[in-house]
PALO-970527 format. One record per atom (N, C-alpha, C): residue number from 1; residue in three letters; atom name; x negated, y negated, z negated. Coordinates in nm, 2 decimals, padded with zeros to 4 digits. Each point is the difference from the previous one (the first is absolute). Example, Ala and Ser with C-alpha at 12.3 -4.5 7.8 and 13.67 -1.06 7.14 Angstrom:
2
1:Ala:N:-01.32:00.57:-00.78 .
1:Ala:CA:00.09:-00.12:00.00 .
1:Ala:C:-00.09:-00.12:00.00 .
2:Ser:N:00.04:-00.11:00.07 .
2:Ser:CA:-00.09:-00.11:00.00 .
2:Ser:C:00.08:-00.11:-00.08 .
***
This chain:
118
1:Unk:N:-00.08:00.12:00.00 .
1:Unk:CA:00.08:-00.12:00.00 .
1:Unk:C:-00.09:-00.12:00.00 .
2:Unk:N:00.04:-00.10:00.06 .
2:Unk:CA:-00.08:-00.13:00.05 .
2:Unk:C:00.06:-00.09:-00.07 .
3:Unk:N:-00.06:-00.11:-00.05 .
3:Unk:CA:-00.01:-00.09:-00.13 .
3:Unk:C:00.14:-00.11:00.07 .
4:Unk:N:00.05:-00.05:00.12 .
4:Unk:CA:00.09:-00.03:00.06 .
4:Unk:C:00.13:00.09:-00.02 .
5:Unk:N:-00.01:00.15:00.00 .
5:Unk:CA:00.11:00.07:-00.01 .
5:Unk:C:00.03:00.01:-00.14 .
6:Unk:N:-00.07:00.02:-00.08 .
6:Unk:CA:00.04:-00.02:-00.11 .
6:Unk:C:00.08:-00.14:-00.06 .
7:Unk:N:-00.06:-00.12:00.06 .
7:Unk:CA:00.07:-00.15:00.01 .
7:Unk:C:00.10:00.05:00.03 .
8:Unk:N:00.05:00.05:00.13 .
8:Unk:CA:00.10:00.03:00.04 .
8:Unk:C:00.11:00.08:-00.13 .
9:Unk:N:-00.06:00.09:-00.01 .
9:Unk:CA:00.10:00.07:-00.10 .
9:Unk:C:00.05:-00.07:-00.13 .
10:Unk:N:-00.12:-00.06:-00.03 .
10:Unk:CA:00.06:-00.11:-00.14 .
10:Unk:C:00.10:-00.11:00.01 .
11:Unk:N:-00.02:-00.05:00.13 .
11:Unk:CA:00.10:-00.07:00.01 .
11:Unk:C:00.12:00.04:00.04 .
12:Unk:N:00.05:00.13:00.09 .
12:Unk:CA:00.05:00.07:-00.01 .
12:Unk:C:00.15:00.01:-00.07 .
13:Unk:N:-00.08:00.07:-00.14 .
13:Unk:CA:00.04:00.07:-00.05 .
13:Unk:C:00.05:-00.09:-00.12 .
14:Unk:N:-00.08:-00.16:-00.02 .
14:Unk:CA:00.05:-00.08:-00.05 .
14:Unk:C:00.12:-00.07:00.01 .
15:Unk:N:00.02:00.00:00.14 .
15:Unk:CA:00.08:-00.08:00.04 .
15:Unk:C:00.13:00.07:-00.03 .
16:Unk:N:-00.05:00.19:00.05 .
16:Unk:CA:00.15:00.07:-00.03 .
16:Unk:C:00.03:-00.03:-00.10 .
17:Unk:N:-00.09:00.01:-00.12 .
17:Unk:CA:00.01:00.00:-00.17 .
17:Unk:C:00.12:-00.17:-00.01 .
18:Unk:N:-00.03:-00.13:00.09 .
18:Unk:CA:00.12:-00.09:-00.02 .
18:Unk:C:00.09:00.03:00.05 .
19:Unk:N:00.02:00.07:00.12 .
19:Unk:CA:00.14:00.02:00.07 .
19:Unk:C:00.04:00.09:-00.12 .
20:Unk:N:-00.02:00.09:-00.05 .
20:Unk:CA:00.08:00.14:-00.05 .
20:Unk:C:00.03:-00.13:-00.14 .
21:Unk:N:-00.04:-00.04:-00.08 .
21:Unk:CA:00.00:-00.06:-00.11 .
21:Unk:C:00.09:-00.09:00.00 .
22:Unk:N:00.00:-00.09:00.16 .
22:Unk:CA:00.10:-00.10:00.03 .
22:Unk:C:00.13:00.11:-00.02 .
23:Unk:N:-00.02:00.07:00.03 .
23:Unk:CA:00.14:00.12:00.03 .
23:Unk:C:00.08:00.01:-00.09 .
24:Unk:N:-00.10:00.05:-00.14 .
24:Unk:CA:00.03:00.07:-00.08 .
24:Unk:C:00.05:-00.18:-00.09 .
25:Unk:N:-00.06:-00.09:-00.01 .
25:Unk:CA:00.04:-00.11:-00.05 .
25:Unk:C:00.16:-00.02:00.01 .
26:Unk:N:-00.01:-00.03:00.19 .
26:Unk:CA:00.14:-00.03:00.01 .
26:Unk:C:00.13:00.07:-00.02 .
27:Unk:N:-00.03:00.17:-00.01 .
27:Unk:CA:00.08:00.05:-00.09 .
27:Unk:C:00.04:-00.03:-00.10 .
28:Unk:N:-00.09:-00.02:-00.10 .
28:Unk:CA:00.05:00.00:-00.14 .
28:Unk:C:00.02:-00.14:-00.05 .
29:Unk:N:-00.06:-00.11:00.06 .
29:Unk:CA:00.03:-00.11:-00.03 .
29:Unk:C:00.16:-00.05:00.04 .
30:Unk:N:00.04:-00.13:-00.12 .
30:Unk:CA:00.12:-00.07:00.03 .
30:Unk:C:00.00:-00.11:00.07 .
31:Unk:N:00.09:-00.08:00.05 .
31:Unk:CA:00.03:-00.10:00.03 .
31:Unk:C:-00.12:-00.04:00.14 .
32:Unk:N:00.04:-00.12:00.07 .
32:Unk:CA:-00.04:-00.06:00.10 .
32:Unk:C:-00.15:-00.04:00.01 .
33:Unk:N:-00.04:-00.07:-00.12 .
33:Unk:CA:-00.13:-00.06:-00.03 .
33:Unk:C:-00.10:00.14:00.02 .
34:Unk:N:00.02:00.10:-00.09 .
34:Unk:CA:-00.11:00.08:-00.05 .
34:Unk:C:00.04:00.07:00.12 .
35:Unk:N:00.06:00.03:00.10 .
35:Unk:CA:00.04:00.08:00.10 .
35:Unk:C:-00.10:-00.05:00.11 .
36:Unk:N:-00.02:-00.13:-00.02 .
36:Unk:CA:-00.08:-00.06:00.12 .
36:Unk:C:-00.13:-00.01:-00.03 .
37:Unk:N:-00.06:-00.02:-00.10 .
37:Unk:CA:-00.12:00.02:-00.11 .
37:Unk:C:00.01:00.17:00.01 .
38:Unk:N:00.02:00.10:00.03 .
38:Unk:CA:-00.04:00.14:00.05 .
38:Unk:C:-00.01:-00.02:00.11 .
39:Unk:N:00.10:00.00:00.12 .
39:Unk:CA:-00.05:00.00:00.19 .
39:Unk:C:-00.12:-00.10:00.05 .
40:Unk:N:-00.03:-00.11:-00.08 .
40:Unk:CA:-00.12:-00.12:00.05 .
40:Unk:C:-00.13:00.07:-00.05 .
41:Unk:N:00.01:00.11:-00.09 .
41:Unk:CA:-00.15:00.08:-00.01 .
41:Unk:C:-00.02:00.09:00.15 .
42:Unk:N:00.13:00.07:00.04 .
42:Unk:CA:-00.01:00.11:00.12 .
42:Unk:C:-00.03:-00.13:00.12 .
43:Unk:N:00.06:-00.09:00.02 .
43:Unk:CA:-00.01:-00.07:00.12 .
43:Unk:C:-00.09:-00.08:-00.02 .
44:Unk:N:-00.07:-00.08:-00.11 .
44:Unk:CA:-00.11:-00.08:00.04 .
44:Unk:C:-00.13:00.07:-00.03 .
45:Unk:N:-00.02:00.14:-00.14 .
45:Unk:CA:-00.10:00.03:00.02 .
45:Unk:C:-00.02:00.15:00.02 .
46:Unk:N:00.06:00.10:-00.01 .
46:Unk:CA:00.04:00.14:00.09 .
46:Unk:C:-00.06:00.00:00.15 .
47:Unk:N:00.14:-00.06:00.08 .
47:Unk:CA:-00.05:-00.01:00.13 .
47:Unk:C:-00.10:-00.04:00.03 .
48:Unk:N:-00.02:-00.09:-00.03 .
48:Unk:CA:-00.16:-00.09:00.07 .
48:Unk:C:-00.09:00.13:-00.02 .
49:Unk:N:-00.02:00.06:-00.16 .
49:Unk:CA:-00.09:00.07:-00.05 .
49:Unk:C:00.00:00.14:00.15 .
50:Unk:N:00.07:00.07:00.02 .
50:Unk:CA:00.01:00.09:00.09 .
50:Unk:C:-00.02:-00.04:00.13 .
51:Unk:N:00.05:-00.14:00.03 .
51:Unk:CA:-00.05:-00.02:00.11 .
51:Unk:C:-00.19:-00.07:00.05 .
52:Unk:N:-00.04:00.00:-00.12 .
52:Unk:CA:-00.11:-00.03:-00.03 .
52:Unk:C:-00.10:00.11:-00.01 .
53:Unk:N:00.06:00.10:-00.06 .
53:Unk:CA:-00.05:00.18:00.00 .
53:Unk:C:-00.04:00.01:00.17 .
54:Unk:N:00.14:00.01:00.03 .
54:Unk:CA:-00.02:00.04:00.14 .
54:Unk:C:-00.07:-00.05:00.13 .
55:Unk:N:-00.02:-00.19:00.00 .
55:Unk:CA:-00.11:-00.07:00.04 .
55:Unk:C:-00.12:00.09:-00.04 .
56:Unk:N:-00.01:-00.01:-00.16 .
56:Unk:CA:-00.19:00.08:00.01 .
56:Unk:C:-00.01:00.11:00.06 .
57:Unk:N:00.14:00.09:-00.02 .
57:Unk:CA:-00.10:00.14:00.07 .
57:Unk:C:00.03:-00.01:00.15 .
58:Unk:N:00.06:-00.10:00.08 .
58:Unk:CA:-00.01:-00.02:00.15 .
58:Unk:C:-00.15:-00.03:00.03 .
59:Unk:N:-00.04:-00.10:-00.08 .
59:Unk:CA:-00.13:-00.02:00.01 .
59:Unk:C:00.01:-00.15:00.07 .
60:Unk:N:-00.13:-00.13:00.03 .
60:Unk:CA:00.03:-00.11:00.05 .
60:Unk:C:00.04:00.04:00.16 .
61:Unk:N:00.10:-00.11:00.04 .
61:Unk:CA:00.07:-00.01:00.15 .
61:Unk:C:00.13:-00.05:00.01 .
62:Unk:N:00.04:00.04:00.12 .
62:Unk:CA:00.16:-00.06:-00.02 .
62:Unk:C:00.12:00.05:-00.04 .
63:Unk:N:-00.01:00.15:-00.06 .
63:Unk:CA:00.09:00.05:-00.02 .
63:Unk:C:00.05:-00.04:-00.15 .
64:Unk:N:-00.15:00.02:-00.06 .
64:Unk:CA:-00.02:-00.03:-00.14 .
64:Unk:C:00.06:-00.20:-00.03 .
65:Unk:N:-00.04:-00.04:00.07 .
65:Unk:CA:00.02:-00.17:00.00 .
65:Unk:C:00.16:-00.05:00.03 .
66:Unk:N:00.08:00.15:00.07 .
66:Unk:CA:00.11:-00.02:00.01 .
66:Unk:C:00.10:00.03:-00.12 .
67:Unk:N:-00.09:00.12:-00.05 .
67:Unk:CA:00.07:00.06:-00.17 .
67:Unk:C:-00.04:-00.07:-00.10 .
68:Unk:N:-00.07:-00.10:00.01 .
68:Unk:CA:00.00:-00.12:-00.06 .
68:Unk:C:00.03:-00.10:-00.02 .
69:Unk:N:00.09:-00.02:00.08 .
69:Unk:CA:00.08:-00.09:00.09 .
69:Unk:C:00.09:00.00:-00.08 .
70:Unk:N:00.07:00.12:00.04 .
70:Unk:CA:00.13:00.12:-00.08 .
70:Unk:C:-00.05:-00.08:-00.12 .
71:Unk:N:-00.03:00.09:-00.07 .
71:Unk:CA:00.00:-00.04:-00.13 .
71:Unk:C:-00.02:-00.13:-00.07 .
72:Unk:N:-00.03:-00.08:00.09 .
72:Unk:CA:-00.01:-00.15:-00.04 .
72:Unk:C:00.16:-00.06:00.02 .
73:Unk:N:00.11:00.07:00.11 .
73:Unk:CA:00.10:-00.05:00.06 .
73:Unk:C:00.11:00.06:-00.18 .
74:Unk:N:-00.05:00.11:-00.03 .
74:Unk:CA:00.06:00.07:-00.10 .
74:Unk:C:00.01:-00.10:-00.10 .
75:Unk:N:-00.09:-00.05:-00.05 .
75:Unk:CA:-00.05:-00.09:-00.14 .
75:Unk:C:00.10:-00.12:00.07 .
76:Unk:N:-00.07:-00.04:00.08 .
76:Unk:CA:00.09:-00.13:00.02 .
76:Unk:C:00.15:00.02:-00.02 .
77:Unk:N:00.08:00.09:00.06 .
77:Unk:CA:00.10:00.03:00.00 .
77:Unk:C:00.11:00.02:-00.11 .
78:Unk:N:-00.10:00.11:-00.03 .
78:Unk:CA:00.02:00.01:-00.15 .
78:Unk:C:00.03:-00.09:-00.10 .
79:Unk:N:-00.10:-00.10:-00.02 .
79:Unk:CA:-00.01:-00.08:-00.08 .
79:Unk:C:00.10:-00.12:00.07 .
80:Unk:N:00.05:-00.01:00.13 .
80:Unk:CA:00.09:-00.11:00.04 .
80:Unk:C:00.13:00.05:-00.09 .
81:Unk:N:00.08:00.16:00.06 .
81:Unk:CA:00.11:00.04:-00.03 .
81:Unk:C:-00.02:00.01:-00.14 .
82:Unk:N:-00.07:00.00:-00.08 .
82:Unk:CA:00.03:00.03:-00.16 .
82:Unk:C:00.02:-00.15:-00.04 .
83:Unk:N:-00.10:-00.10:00.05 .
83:Unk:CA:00.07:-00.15:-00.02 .
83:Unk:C:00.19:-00.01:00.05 .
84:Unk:N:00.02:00.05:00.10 .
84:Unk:CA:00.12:-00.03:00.01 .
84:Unk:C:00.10:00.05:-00.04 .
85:Unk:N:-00.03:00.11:-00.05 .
85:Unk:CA:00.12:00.07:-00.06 .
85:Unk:C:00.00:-00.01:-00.14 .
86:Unk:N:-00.12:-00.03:-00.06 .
86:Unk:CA:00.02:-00.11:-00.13 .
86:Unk:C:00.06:-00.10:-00.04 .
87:Unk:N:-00.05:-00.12:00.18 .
87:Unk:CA:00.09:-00.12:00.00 .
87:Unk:C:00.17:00.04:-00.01 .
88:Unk:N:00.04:00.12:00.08 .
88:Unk:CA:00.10:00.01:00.01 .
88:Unk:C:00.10:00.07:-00.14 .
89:Unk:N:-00.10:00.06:00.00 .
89:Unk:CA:00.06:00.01:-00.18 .
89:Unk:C:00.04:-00.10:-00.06 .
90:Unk:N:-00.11:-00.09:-00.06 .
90:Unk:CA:00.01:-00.13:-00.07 .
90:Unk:C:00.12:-00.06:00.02 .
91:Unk:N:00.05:00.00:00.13 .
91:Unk:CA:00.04:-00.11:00.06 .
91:Unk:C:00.18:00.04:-00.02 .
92:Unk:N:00.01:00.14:00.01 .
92:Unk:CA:00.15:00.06:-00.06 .
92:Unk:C:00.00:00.04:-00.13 .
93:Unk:N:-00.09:-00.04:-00.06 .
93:Unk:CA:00.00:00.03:-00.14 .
93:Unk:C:00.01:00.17:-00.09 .
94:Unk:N:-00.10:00.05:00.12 .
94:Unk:CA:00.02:00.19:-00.03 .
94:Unk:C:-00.07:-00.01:-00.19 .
95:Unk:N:00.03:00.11:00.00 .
95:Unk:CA:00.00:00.01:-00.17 .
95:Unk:C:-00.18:00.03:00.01 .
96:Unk:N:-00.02:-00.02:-00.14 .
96:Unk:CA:-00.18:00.04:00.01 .
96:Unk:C:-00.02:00.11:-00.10 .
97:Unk:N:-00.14:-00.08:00.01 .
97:Unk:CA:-00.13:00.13:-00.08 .
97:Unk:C:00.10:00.07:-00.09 .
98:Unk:N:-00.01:00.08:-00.05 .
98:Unk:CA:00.10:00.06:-00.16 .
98:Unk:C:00.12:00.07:00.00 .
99:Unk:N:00.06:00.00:00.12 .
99:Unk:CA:00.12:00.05:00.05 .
99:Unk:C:-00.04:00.18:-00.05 .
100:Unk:N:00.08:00.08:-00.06 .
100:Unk:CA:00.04:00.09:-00.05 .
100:Unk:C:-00.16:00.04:-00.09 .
101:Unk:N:-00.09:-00.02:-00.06 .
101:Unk:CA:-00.09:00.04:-00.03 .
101:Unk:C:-00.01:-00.07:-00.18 .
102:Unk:N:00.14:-00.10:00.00 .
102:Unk:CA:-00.02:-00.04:-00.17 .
102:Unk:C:-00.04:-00.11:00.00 .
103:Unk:N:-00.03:-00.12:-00.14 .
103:Unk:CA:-00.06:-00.03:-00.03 .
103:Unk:C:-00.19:00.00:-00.03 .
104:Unk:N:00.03:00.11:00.02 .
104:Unk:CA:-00.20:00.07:-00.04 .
104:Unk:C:00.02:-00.02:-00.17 .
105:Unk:N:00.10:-00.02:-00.08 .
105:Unk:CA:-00.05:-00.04:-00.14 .
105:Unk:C:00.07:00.19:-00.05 .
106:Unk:N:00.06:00.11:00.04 .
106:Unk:CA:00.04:00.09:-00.03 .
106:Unk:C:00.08:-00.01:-00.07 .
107:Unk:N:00.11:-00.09:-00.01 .
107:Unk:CA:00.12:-00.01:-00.02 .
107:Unk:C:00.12:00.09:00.08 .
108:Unk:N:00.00:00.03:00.11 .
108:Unk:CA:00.08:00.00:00.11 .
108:Unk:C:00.09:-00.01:00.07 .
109:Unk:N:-00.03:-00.16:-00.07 .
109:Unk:CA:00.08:-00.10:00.09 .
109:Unk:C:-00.03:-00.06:00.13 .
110:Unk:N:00.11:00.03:00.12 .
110:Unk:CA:-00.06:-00.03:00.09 .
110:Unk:C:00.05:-00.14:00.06 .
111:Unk:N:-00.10:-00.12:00.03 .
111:Unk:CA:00.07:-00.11:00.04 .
111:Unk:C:-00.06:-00.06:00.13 .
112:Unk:N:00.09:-00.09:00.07 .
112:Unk:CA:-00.06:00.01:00.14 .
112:Unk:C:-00.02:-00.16:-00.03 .
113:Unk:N:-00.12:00.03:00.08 .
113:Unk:CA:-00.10:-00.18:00.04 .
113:Unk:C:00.07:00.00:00.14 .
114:Unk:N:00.01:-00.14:-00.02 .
114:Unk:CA:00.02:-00.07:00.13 .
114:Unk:C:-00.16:-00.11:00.04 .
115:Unk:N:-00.03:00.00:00.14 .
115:Unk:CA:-00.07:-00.06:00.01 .
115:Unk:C:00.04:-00.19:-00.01 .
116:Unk:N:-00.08:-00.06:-00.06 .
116:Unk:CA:00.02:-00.15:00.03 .
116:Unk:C:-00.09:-00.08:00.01 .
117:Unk:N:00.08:-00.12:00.06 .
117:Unk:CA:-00.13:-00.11:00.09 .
117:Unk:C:-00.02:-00.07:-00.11 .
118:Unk:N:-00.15:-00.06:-00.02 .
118:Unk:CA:-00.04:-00.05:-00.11 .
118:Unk:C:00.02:-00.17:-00.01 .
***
């Protein structure tokens, strides 16, 4: 194994490690806010990560410069649509962080935050 392939693998395998995590996040997490704070790990740093795996083991040229392209189009993206579906939360007033998970004090009482403009 060559010191590049191994690059390859670590990033890889990193990246899987945010998609799967983003995964498992947005499962179990509540409400809008923390929903979006799980998918902006898979889309801004996941993807890139894999597609940055797969630039190194192409090796330099254009194939590799194009899957980095990709993965530059990913982040941006990413990070545009999670701004907007934030904004668009905010903006209808979706319920936030804390939605069925309690207070955190182990009472279990469950109360819902609304987000508001300061």
């Amino acid at each position: 194994m060559t010191a590049g392939h191994v690059a390859a693998l670590v990033l890889l395998w990193a990246g899987v490690g945010c998609v799967l995590l983003s995964a498992a996040a947005l499962v179990w997490l509540d409400g809008t806010p923390a929903r979006l704070h799980a998918l902006a790990v898979a889309s801004c740093l996941g993807v890139p990560l894999i597609a940055l795996a797969l630039a190194v083991e192409q090796g330099p040229g254009r194939a590799a410069a194009k899957t980095l392209f990709i993965g530059l189009v990913f982040a941006a993206g990413g990070t545009a649509a999670t701004i907007a579906v934030g904004k668009a939360a905010w903006e209808s007033g979706e319920v936030g962080a804390g939605e069925g998970h309690g207070s955190g004090d182990g009472s279990g009482e469950e109360e819902e935050q609304r987000w508001t403009r300061p």
